[in-house]
C-alpha positions in Angstrom: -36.9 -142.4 77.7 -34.0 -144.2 75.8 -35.6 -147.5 74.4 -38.4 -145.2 72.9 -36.5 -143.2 71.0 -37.4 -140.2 71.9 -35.9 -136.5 71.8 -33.1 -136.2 74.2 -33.5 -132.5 75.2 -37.7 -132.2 75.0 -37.2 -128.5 76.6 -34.6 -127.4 74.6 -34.9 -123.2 73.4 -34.4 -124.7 70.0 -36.8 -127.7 69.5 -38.0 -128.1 65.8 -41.9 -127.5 65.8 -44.0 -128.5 63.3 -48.0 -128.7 62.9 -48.9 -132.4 62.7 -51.4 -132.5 59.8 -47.6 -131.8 57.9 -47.0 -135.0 59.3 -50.4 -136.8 57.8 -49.7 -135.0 54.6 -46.4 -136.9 54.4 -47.6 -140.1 54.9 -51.0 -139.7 52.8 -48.2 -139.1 49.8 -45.7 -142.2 50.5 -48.7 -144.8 50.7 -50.2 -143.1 47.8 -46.8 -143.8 46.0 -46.8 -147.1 47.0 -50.5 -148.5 46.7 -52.5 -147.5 43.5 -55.5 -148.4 46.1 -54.7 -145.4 47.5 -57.8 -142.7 46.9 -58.3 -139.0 48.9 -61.5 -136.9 48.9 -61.5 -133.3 51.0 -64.3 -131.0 51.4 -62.5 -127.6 49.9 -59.9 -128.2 52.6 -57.2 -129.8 50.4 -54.2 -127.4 51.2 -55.3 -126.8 55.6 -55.6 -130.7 56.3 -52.5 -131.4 53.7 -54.1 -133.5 51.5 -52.4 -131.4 48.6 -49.5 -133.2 48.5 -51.3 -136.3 47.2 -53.4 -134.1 45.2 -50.4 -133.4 43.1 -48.6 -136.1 43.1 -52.2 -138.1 42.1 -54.6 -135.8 40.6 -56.0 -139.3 39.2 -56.9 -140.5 42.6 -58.2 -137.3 44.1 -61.6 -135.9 44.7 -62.6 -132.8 45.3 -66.1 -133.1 46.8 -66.6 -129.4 48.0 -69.0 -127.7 50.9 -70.2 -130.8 51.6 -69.3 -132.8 54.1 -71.9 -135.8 54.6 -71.6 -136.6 50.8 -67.8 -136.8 51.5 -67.9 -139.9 54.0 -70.4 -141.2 52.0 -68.5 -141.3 49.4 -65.3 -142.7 51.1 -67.7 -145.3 52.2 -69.1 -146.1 48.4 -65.0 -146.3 47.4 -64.1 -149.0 50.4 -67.1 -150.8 49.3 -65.0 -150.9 45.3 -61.6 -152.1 47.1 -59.9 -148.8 47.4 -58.7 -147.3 50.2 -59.9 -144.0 51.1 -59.2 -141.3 52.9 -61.1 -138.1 53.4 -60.6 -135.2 55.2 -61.9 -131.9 56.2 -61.7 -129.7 59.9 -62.6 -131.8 62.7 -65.7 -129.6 63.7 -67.3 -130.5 60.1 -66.2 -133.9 59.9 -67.1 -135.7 62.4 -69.5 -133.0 63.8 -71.4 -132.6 60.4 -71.8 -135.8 59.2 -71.7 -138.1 62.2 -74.8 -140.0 61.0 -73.5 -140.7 57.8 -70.2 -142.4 59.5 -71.9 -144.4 61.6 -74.6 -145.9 58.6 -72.6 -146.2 55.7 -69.3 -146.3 57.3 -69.6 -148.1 60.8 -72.9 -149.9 60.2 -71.4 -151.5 57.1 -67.8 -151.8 58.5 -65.9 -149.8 55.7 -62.5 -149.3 56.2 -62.4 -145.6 55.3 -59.8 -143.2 57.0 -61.2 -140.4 58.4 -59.2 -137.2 59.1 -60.3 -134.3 61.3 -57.9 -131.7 60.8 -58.3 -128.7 63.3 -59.3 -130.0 66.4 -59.0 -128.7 69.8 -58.7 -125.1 71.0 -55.2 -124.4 69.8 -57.3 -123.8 66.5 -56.8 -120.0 68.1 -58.4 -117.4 66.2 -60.9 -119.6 64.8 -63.1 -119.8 67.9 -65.2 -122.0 69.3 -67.3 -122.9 66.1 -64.0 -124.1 64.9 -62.7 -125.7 67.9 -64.0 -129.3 68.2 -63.5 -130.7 71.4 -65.9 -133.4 71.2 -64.4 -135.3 68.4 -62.9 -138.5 70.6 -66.2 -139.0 72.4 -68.1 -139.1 69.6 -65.9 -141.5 67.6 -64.9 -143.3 70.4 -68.6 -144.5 71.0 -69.1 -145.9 67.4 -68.9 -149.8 66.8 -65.8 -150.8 64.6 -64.4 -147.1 64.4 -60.3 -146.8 65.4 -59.2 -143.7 67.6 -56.0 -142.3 66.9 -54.7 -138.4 68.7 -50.7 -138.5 67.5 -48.7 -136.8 69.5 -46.8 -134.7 66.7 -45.9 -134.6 63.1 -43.4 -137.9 62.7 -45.9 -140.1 64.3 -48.5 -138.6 62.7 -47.0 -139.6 59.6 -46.2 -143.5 60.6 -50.1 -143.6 61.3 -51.0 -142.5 58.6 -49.0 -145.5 56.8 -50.2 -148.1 59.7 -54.0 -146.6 59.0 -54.0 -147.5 55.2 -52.9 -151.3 56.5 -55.7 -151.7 58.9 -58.8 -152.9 57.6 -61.2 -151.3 60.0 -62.5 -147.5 59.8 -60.0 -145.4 61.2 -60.4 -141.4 62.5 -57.0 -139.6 63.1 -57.3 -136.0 65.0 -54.5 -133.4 64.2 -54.1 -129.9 65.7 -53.4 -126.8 63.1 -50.5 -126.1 65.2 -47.0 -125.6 65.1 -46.1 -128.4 68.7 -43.0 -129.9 69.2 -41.3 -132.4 67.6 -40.6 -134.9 70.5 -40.4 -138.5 68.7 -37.5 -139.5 66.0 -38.0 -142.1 62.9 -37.4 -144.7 65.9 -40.5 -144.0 68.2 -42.2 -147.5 67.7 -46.0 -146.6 66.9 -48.4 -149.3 66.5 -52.4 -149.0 66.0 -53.9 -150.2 69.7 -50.5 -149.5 71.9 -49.8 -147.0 74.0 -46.1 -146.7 75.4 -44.6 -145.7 78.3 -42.4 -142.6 77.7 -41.5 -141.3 81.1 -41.4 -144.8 83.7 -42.0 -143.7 87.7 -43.7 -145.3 90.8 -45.7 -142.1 92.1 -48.5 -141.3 90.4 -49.4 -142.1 86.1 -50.0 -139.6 83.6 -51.6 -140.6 80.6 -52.2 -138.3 78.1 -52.8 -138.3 73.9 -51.9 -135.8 71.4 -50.5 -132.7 71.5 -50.9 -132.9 75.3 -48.5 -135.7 75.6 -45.8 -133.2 75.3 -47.3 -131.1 78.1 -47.3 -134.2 80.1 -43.7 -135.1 79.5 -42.6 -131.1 79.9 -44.6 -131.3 83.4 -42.7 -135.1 84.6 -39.6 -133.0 84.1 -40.7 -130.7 86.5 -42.0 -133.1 88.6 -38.7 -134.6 89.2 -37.2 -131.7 90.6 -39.9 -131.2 92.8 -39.1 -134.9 94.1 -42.1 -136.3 92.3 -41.9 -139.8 90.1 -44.1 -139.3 87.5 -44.7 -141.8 85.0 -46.4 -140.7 81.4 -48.1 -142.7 79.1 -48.4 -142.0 75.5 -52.0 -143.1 74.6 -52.0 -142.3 70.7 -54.5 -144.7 70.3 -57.8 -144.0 72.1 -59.8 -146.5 70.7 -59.1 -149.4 71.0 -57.4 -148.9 74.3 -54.3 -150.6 75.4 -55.4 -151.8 78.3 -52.8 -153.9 79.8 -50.2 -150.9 79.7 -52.4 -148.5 81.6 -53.6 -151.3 83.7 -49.7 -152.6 85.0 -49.4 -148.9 85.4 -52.3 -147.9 87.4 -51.7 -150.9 90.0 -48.0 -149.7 90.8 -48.9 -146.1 91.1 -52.8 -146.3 92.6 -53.4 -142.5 91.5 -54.1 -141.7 87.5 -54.4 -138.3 85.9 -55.3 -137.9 82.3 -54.5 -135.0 79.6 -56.4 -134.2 76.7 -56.7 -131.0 74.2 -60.7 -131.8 74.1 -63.9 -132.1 76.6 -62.5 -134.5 79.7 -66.3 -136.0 79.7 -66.2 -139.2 77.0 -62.5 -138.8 75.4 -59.4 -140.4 76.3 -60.8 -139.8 80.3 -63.7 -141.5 79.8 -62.0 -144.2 78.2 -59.9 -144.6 81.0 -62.5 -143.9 83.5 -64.9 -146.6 82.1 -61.4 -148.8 81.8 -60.8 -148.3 86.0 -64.1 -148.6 87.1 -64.2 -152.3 85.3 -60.6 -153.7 86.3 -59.1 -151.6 89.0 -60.6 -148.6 91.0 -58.2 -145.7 91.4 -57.8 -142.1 92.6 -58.7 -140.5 89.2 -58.3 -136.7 87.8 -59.3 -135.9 84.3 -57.6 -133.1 82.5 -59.3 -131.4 79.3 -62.4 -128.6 78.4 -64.6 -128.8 81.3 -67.8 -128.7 80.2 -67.5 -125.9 77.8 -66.6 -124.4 74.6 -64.0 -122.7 73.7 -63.0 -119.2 72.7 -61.2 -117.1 69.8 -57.7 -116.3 71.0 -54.3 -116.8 70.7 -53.7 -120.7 71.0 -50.8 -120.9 74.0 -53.3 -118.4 76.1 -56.1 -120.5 75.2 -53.9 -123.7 76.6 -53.0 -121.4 79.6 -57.2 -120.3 80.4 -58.0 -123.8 79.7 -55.4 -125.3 82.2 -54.3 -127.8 79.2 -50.3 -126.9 79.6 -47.3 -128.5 81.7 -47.8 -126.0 85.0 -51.3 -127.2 85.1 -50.6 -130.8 85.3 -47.8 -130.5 87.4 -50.0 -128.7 90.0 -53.0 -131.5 89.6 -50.2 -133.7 90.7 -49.1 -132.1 94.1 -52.7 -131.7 94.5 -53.5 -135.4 94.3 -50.3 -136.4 96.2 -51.1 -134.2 98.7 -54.9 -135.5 99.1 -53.8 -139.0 99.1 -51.6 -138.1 102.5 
């Protein structure tokens, strides 16, 4: 794990956790300090997705568009069209499950770079419940022509893409969880739009996983190791596009792939991969995620636990896969 930077001691009693839209709200302020282009819109969100630290620090360059979410890409898009650089943001089941048309005609269809930001997403929402919990964000973004993917894996590297998003000139959608996760990267985990990174090398089997499940996945190699199990994990922050050449030199080492995601395992980062396999190199293949069904109001690490989204899960999917490949 050296040469990425990573936490030393990822299962350390004492690891700093930290939601990750903290992390977007971070970086939304430092490129608003930096570039006058800079603009944010929210749909009465501003303080849950974070967007209020740019709000104060650029009351100028803020919007406050209200209850409304398909006017709020809209706008974004009419803004890109001016020069600026948007970003808007509201919870993930609103935007993109509200307004999904409008990003694809007056964002996609016209290919304005407008950063979209679903705050909320996955089941770790807790309490919320399953109106809240959007689990279908990735599949429906991922499907759009010209539209960027990006699932951080917590709050520091939320924050670098968030910076790398105002830079790219394509329409971007970033997912964050409401969470408190652990902090696993440092200010020197590379992150690059269209890369995904190798954090745990082995020859068995590959894990790739995005988001807040990366840490799961990283937890469950540990585990794995002791078991006498060479697990490799692969950081996928970015779903779309997909850094095919790393899974690929991967997946024809280990021949068996599992992948781990906090949303449904039908047309998200699985699919991707799935689709990526089935074109390049067929392999034993087990998708982690919501199987084909909403979730449920709880607390959110029982909800991971029902949902089989945690470390124990994954390490069992991967005796299970060894032991089916004998």
């Amino acid at each position: 794990m050296n040469n990425m930077h990573l936490l030393t001691d990822i299962t350390a009693t004492d690891i700093v956790q930290e939601p990750i839209r903290k992390g977007f709200g971070r970086g939304l302020k430092t490129i608003g300090d930096a570039n006058e282009a800079v603009v944010a819109a929210c749909a009465d969100l501003t303080d849950s997705t974070q967007m209020s630290l740019f709000k104060e620090a650029h009351p100028e360059r803020f919007i406050e568009i209200g209850v409304a979410e398909q006017n709020l890409v809209t706008v974004g898009s009419g803004l890109a069209a001016m020069g600026k650089i948007p970003f808007v943001s509201s919870y993930a089941a609103f935007m993109p499950g509200r307004c999904w048309e409008q990003i694809r005609t007056t964002i996609c269809l016209n290919d304005r770079p407008v950063k979209l930001v679903g705050s909320h997403a996955g089941v770790s929402v807790g309490p919320d419940g399953a109106t809240h919990q959007m689990l279908e964000d990735i599949a429906l973004m991922r499907v759009l022509p010209n539209m960027v993917v990006l699932a951080p894996g917590d709050s520091l590297e939320a924050e670098k893409a968030t910076v790398a998003m105002a830079a790219d000139r394509r329409p971007n959608y970033i997912r964050l969880a409401r969470e408190a996760t652990p902090v696993f990267t440092t200010a020197e985990t590379p992150f690059e739009i269209g890369k995904a990174y190798v954090y745990t090398p082995g020859e068995d089997i590959t894990i790739i996983a995005t988001g807040t499940m990366t840490y799961q996945a990283m937890v469950a190699a540990e585990k794995l190791y002791k078991d006498g199990v060479d697990a490799e994990v692969i950081h996928c922050p970015t779903i779309k596009p997909l850094d095919a050449e790393t899974i690929l030199h991967s997946v024809r080492r280990t021949k068996r792939v599992i992948t781990v995601e906090e949303g449904q395992a039908a047309g998200g980062l699985g699919g991707a991969v799935a689709e990526l396999l089935a074109d390049k190199f067929p392999a034993r293949m087990h998708r982690i995620g919501m199987q084909d069904r909403f979730g449920e109001s709880g607390n959110p690490n029982e909800l991971l636990e029902k949902f089989g989204l945690t470390a124990k899960h994954i390490q069992l999917a991967v005796h299970a896969m060894l032991e089916e490949s004998k």
